[in-house]
FIVO-77287 format. One line per field, with one value per residue: residue in one letter; x, y, z of N, C-alpha, C, CB in turn; chain. Coordinates in steps of 0.2 Angstrom, whole numbers. Each point is the difference from the previous one (the first is absolute). Glycine has a CB too. Layout:
// FIVO-77287
residuo	[A_...]
n_xx	[X_...]
n_yy	[Y_...]
n_zz	[Z_...]
ca_xx	[X_...]
ca_yy	[Y_...]
ca_zz	[Z_...]
c_xx	[X_...]
c_yy	[Y_...]
c_zz	[Z_...]
cb_xx	[X_...]
cb_yy	[Y_...]
cb_zz	[Z_...]
cadena	[A_...]
//
This chain:
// FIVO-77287
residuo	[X_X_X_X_X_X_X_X_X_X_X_X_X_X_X_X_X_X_X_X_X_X_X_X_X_X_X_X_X_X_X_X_X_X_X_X_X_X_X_X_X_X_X_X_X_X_X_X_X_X_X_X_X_X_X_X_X_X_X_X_X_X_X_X_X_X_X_X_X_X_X_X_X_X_X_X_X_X_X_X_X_X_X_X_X_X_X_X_X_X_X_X_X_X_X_X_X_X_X_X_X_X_X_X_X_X_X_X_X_X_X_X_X_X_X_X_X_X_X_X_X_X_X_X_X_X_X_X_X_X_X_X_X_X_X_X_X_X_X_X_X_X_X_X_X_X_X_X_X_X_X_X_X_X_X_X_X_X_X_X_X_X_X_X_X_X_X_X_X_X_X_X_X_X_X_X_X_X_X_X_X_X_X_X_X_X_X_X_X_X_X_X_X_X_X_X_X_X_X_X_X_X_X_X_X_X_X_X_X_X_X_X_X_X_X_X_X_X_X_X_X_X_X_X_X_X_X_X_X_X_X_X_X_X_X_X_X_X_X_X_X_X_X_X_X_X_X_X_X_X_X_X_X_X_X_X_X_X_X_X_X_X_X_X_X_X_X_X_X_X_X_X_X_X_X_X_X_X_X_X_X_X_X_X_X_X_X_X_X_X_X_X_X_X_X_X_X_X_X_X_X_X_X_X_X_X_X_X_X_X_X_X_X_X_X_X_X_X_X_X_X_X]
n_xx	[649_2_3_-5_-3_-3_10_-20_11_-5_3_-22_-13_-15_12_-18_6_-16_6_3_4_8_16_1_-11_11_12_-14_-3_15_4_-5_12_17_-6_-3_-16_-3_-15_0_-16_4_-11_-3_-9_-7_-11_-1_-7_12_-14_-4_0_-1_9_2_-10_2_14_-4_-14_16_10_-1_11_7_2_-9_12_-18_12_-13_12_-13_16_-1_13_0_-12_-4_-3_-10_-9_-2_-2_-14_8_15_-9_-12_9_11_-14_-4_11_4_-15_-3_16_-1_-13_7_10_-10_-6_13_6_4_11_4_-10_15_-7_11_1_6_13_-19_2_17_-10_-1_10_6_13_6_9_-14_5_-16_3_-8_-14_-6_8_-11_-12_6_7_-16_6_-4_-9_-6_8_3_-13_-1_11_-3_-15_11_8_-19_-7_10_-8_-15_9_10_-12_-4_8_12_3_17_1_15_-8_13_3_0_9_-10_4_9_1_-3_-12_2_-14_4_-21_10_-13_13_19_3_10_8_-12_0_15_0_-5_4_13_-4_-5_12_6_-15_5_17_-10_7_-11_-1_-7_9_-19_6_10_9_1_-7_16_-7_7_-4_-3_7_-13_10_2_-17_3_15_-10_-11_11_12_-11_-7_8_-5_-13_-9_3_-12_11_-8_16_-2_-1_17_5_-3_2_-2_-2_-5_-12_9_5_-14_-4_10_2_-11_10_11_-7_-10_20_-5_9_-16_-5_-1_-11_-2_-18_7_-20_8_-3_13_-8_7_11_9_-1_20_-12_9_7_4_-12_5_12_-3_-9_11_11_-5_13_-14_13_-6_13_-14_11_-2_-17_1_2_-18_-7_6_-2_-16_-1_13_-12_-13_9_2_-16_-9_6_3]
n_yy	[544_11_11_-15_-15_-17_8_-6_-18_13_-17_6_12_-6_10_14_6_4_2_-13_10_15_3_-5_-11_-5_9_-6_-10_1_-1_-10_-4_7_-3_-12_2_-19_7_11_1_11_15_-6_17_-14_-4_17_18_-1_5_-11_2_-8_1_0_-6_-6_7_-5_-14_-5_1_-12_18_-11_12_6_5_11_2_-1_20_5_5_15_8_12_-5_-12_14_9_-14_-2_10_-15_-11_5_0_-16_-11_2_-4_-13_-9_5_-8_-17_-5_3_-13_-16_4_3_-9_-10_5_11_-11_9_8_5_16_-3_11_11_2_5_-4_10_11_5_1_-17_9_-7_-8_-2_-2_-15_10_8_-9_20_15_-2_-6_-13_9_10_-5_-11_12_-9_-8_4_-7_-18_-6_4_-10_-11_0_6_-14_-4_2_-5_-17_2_6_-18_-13_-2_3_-8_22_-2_9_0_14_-9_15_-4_-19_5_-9_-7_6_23_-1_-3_7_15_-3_-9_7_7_10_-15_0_14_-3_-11_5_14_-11_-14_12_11_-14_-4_13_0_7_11_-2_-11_10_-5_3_9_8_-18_4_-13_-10_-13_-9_-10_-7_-11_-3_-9_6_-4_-15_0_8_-10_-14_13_6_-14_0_11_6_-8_21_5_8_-2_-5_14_-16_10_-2_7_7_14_-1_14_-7_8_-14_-14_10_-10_-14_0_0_-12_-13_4_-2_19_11_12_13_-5_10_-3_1_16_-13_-15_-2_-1_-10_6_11_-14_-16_2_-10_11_-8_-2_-15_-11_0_3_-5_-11_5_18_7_4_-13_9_12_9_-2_-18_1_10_-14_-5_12_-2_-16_4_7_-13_-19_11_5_-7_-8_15_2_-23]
n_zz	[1381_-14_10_12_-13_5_-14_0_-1_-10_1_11_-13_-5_-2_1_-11_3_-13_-3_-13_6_-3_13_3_-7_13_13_-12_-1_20_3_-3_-1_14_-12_-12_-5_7_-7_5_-16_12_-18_7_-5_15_4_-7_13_-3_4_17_-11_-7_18_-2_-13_5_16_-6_-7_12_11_-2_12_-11_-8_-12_3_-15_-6_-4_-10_6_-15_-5_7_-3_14_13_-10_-3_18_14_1_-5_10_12_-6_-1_13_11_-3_-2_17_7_-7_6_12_0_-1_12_13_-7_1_19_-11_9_-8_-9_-12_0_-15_9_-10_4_3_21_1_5_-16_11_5_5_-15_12_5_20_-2_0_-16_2_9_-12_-14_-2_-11_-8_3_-3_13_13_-5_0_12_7_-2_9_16_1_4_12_6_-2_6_12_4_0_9_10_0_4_9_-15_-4_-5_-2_-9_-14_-5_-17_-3_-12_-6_-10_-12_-12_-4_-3_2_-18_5_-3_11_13_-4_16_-8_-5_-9_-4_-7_-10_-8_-3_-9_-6_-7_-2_-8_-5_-6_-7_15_-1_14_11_10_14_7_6_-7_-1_16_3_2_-8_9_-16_13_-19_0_7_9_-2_2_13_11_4_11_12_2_4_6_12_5_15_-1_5_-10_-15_3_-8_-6_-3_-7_12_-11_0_-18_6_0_-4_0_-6_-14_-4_1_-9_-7_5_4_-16_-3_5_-10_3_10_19_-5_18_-7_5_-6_10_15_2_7_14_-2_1_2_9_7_19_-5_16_-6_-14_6_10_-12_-8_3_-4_-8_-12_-11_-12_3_-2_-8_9_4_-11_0_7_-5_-17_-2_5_-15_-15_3_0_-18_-8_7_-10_-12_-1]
ca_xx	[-3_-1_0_-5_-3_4_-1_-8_0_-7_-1_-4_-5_-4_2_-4_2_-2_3_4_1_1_9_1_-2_4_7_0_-3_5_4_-5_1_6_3_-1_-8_-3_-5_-1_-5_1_-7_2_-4_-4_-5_-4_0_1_-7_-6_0_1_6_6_0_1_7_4_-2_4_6_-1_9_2_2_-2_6_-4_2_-7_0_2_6_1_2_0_-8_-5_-1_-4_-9_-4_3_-4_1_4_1_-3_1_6_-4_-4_2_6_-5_-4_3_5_-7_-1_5_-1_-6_0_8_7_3_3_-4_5_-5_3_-2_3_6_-3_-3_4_-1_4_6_3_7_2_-5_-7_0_-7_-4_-2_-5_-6_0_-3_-4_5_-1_-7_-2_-5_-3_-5_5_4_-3_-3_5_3_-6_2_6_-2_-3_7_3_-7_-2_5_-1_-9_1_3_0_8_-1_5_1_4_1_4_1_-5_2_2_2_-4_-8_-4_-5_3_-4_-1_-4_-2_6_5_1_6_-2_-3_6_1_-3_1_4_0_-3_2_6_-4_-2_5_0_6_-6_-5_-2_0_-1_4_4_4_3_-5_6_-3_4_-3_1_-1_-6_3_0_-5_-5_4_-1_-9_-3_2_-5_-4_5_4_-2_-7_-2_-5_2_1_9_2_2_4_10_5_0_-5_4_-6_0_5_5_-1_1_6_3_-6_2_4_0_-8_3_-2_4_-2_0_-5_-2_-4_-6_2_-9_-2_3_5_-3_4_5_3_-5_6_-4_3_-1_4_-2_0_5_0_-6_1_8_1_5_-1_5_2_1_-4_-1_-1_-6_-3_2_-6_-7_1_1_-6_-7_1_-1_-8_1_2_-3_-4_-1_1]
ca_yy	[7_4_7_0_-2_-8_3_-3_-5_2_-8_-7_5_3_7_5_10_5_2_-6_-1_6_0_-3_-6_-9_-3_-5_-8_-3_0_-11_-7_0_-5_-6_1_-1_3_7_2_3_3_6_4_-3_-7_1_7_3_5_-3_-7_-6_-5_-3_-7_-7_-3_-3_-6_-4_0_-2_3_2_9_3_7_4_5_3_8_2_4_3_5_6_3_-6_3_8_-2_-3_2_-4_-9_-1_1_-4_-7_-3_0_-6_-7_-1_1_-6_-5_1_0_-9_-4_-1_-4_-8_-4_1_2_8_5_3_6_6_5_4_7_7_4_5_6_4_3_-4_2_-7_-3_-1_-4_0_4_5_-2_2_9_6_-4_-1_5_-2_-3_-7_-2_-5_-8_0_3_-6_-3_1_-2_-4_-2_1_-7_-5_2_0_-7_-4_5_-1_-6_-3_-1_-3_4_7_5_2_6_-1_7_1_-8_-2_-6_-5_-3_7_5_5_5_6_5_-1_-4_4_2_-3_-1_6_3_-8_0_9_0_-6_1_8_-3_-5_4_5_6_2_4_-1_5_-3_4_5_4_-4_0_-2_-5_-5_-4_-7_-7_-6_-4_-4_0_3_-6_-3_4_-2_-8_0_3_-6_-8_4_7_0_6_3_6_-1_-1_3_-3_3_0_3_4_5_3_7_-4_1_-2_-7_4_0_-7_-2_2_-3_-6_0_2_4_3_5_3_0_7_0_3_4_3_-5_0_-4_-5_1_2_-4_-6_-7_-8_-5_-7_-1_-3_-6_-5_-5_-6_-7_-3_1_6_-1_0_3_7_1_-2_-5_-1_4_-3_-7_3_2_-6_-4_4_2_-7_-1_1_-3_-6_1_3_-4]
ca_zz	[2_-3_3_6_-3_-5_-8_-2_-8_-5_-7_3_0_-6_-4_-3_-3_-4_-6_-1_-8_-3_-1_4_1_-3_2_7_-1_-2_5_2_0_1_9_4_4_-6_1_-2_-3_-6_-1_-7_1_-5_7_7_0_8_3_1_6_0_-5_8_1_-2_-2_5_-1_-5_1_8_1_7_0_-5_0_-5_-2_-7_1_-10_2_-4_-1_1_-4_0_8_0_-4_2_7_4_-1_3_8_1_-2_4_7_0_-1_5_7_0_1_7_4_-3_4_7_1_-1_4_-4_3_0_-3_-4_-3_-4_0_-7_2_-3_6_4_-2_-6_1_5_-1_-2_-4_3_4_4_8_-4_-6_4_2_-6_-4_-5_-6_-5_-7_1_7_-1_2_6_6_-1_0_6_3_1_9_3_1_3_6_5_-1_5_8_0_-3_-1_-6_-1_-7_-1_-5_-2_-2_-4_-3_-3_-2_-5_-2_-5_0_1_-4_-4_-4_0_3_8_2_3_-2_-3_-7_-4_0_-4_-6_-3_-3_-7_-7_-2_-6_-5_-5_1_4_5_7_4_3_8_3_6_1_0_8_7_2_4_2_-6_5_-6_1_4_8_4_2_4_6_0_4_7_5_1_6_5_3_3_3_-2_-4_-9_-5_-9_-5_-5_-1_1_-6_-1_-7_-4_-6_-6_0_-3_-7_-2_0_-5_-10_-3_1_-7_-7_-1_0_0_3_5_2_7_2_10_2_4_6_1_5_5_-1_-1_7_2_4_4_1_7_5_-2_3_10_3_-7_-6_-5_-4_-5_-2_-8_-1_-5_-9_-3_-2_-8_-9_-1_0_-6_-6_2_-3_-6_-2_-1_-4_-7_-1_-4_-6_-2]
c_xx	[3_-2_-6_-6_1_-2_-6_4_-6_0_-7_-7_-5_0_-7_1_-3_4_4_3_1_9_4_-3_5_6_-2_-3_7_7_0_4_7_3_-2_-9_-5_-10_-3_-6_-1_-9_1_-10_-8_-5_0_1_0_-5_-5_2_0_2_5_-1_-1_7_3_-4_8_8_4_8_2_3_1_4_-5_4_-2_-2_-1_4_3_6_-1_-9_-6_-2_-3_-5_-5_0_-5_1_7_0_-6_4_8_-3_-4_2_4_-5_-5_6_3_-7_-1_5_-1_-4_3_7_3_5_4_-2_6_-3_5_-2_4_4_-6_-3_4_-2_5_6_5_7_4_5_-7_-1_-10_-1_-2_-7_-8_1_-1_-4_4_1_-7_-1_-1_-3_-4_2_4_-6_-4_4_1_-5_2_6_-3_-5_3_1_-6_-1_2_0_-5_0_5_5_11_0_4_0_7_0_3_1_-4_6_1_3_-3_-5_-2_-6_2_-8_0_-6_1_8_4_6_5_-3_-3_5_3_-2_-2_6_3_-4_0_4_-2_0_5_-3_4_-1_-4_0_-1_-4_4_6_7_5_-2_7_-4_5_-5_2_-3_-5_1_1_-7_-3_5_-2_-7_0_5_-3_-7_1_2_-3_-8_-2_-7_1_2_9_-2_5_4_5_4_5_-2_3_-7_-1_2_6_-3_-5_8_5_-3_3_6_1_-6_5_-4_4_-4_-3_-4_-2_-4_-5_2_-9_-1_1_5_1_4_7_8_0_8_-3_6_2_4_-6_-1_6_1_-4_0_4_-1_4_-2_8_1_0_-5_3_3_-8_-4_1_-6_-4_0_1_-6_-7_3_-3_-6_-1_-1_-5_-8_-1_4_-8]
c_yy	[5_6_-1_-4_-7_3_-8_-5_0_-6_-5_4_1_8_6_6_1_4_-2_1_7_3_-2_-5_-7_-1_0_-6_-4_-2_-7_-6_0_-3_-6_0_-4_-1_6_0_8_3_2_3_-3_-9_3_8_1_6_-2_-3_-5_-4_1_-3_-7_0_-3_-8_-6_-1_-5_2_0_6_0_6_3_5_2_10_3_6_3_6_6_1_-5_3_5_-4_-4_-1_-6_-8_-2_-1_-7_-9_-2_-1_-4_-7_-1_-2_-7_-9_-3_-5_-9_-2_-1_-6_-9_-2_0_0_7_3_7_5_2_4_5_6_7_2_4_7_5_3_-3_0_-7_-1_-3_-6_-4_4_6_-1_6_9_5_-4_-2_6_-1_-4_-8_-1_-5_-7_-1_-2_-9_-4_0_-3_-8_-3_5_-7_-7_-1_-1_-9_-3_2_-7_-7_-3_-3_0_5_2_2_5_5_-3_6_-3_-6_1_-6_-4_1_9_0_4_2_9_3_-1_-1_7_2_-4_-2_5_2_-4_-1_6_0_-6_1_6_-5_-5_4_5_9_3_5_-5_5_-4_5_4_1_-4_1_-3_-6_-5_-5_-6_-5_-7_-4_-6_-2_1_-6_-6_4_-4_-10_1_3_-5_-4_3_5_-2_6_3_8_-2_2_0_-5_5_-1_4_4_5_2_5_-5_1_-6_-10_2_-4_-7_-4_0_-2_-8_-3_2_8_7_9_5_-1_5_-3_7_3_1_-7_-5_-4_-6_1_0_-5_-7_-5_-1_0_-6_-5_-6_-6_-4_-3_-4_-7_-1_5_7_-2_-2_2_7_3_1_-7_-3_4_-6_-7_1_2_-6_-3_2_-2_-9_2_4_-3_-6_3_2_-8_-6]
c_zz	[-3_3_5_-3_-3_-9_-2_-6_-4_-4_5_1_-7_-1_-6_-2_-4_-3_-3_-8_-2_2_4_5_-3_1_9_0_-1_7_6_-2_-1_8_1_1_-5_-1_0_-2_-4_0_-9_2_-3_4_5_0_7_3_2_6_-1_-2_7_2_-2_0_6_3_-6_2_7_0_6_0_-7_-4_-4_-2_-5_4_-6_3_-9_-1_3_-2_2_8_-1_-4_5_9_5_-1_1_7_1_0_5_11_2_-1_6_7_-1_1_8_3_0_4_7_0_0_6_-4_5_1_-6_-2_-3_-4_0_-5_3_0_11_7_-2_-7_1_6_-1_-4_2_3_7_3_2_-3_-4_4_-1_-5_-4_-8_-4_-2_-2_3_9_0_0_6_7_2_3_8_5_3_8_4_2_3_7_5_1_2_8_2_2_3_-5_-3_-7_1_-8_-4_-5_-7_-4_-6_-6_-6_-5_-5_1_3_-5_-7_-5_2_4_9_5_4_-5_-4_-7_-6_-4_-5_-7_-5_-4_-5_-7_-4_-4_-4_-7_-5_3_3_7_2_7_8_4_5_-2_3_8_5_-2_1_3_-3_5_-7_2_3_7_4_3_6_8_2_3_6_4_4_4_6_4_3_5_0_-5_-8_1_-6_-2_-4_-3_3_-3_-4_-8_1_-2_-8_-2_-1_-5_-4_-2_-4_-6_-3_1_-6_-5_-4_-1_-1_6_9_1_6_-1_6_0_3_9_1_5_6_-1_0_4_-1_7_4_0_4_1_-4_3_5_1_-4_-2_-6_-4_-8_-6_-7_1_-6_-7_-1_0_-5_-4_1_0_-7_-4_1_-8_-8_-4_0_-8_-7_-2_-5_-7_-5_-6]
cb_xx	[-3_-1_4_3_-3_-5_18_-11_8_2_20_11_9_-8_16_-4_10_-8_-2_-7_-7_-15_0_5_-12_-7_9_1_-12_-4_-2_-15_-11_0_-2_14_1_13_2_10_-3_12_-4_11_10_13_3_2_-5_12_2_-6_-4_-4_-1_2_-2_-10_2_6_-16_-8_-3_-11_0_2_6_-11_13_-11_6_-11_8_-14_5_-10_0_14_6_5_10_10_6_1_5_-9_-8_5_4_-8_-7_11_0_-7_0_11_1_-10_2_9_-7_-3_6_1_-8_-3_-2_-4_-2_12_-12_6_-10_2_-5_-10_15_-5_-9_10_-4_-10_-6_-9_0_-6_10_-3_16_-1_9_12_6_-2_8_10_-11_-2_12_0_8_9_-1_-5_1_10_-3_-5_5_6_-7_-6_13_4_-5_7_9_-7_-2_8_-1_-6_-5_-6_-17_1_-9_8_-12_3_0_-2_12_-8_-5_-1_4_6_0_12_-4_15_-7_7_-9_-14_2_-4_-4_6_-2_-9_0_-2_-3_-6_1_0_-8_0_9_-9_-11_7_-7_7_-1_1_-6_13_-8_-6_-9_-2_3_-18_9_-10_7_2_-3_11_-5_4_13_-2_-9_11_7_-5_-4_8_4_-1_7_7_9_2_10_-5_6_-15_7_0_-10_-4_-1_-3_2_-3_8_4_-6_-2_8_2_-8_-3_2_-10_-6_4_6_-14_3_-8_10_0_2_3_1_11_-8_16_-5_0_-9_3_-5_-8_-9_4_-18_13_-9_-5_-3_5_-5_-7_2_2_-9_-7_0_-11_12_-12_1_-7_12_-6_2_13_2_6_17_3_-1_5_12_3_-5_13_7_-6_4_13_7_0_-1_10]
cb_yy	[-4_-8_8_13_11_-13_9_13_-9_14_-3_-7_6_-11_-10_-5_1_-1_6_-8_-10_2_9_8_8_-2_7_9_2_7_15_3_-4_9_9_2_13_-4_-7_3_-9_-8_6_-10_10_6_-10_-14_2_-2_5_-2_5_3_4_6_7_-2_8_15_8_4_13_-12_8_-11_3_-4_-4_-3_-1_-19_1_-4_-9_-4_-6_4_5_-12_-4_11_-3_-4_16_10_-2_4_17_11_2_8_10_9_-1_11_15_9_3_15_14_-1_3_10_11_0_-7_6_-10_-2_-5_-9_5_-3_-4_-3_-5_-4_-8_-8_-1_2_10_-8_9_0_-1_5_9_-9_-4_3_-19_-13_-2_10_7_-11_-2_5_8_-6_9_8_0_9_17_3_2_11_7_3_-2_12_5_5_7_14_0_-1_18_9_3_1_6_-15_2_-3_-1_-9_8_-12_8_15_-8_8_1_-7_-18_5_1_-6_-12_0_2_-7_-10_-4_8_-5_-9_4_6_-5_-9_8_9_-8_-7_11_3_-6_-1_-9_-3_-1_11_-12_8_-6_-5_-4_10_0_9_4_6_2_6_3_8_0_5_3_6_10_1_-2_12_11_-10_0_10_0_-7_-2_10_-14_0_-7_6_4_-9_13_-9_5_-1_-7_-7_4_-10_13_-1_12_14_-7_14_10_0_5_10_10_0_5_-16_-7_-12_-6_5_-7_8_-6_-9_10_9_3_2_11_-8_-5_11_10_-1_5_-10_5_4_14_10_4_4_8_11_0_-14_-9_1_8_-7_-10_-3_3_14_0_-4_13_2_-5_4_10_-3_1_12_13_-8_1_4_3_-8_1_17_4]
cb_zz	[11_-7_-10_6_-1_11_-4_1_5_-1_-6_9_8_0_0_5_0_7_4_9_-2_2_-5_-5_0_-9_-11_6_-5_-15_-2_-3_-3_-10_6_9_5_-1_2_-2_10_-8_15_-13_0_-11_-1_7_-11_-3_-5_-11_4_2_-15_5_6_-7_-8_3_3_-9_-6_3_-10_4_10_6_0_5_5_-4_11_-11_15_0_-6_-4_-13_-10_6_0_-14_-12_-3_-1_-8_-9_3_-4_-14_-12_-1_-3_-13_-6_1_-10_-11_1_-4_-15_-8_3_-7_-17_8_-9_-1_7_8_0_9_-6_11_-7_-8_-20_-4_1_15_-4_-4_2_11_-8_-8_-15_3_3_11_-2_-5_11_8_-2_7_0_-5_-2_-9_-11_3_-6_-11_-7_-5_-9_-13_-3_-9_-14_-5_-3_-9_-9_-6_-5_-7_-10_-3_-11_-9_8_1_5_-3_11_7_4_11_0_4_4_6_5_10_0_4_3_12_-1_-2_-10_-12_-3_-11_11_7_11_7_8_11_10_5_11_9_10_6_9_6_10_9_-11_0_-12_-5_-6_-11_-1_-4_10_1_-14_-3_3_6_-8_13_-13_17_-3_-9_-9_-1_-7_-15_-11_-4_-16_-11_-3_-9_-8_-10_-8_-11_-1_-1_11_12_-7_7_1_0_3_-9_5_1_13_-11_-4_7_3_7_11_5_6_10_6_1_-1_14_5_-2_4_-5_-9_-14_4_-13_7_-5_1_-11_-12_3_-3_-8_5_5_-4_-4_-5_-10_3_-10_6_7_-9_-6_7_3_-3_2_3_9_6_8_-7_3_7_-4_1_9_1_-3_5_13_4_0_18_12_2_4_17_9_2_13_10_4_13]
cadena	[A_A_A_A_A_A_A_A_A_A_A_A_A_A_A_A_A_A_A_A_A_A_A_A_A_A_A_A_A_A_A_A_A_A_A_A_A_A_A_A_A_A_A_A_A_A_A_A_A_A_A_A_A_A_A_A_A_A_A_A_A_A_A_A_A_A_A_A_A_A_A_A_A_A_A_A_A_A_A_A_A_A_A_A_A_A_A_A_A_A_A_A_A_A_A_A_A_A_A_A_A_A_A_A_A_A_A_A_A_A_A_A_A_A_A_A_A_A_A_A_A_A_A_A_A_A_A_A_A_A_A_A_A_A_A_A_A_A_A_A_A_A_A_A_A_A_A_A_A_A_A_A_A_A_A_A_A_A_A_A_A_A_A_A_A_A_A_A_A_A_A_A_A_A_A_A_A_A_A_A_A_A_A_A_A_A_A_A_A_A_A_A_A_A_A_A_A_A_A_A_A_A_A_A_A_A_A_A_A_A_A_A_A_A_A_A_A_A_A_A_A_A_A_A_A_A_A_A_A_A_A_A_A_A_A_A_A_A_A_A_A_A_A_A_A_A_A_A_A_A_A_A_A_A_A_A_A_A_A_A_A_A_A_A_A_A_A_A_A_A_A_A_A_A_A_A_A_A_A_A_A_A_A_A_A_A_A_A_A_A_A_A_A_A_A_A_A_A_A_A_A_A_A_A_A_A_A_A_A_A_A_A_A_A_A_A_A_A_A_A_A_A]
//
């Protein structure tokens, strides 16, 4: 027992992850079966459009999952959020509420949601404890998504009231690491930053351009731990309150500018767009309740998860222009 909770043996489980093949999808597959799980069912977007009703329900026709980890979401940068404020809110809203809904339908036993730091309010003291997630609204720039998202542990929560539904929901801060998003028009900031300055010293450029004004703060949490955190949580937690996932590690973004460019080797200028938004001022994560409730602590420092995120993106690199 575990804080009041028997712990679940996931190796004896038909296991289900939406978004299975996407970034932090394929390091909580890979987390799986390192424990032992060797019935992992691997949603991809390319066999079952989570928008539709009736690819859900084939998939959980196909899957017959005792638990499920949903973490399919289109999701983006600053700009990919201002361009696309309706099909972000739409689509993350729908695919979460059709799933959630199957999984009642079929008896799932448990039900693991990913949710998002963005849906803390914009001005929540820090650092960002639960109990704050309800007393403002998010940043602008990505409410929509946020909001979509939050819809969700609100769903979590009426389903376990109603149903008796086995759903918990988690906060992970803002991920990083191998296999990222590195296209400029939808990627976050590590990778953008990554790839702006690899290719600046490709070019011998001696400038690039960062948005905002480089003082807002974040807190990164590696992809790794994330997914480590996510299958303890599985095995162990069966609350109705959501838990932040983090490090616990806050930087500007100036000053990971700065680490960035020298671990890419980047020796030229960083100039800051002040016309581009900055997005929420600053975001450090609580992270008290994982660990009382699961164990969890995140363990990579960030620059050492930079430099892996850097040798990763410089190998895809080379294998390409190989």
């Amino acid at each position: 027992m575990v804080n009041g909770t028997r712990a679940i043996d996931l190796t004896l489980k038909r296991i289900c992850v939406t978004g299975g093949a996407g970034f932090l999808g394929s390091f909580l597959v890979q987390a799986l079966r390192d424990a032992g799980c060797a019935n992992v069912f691997v949603v991809e977007h390319r066999d079952y459009d989570l928008t539709k009703e009736s690819d859900v329900q084939r998939l959980f026709e196909d899957a017959r999952p005792q638990v499920l980890f949903h973490l399919a979401a289109v999701v983006g940068g600053i700009g990919a959020n201002q361009e696309n404020p309706g099909s972000f809110f739409y689509a993350n809203a729908i695919m979460g509420i059709q799933v959630l809904e199957y999984a009642r339908r079929c008896g799932v036993e448990k039900s693991v949601v990913i949710g998002t730091v963005c849906s803390y309010p914009n001005l929540a003291p820090i650092p960002f404890s639960e109990k704050s997630l309800w007393d403002g609204y998010p940043e602008v720039t990505n409410a929509p998504y946020g909001i979509a998202k939050k819809v969700l542990l609100v769903q979590c929560q009426a389903y376990r009231e109603q149903y008796g539904m086995n759903a918990v929901y988690l906060l992970p801060g803002n991920i990083y690491g191998p296999r990222d998003n590195f296209d400029p028009s939808s990627s976050h900031v590590i990778p953008a930053m990554i790839r702006s300055m690899l290719e600046a010293k490709s070019r011998n450029a001696n400038k690039i351009v960062c948005w905002g004004d480089g003082s807002p703060t974040r807190e990164f949490l590696y992809a790794e731990d994330a997914a480590g955190g996510i299958v303890k949580a599985a095995q162990r937690y069966d609350g109705a309150a959501p838990v932040n996932l983090g490090s616990g590690e806050e930087i500007s973004i100036k000053d990971l500018a700065e680490i960035t460019a020298e671990l890419c080797g980047y020796e030229g200028h960083i100039s800051w767009d002040a016309s581009k938004p900055n997005g929420q001022p600053r975001r450090k994560l609580d992270t008290t309740l994982a660990e009382q409730f699961f164990g969890f602590r995140a363990t990579t420092p960030l620059r050492e998860g930079l430099a892996a995120t850097v040798a990763w993106y410089k190998e895809r690199l080379s294998s390409v222009s190989a």
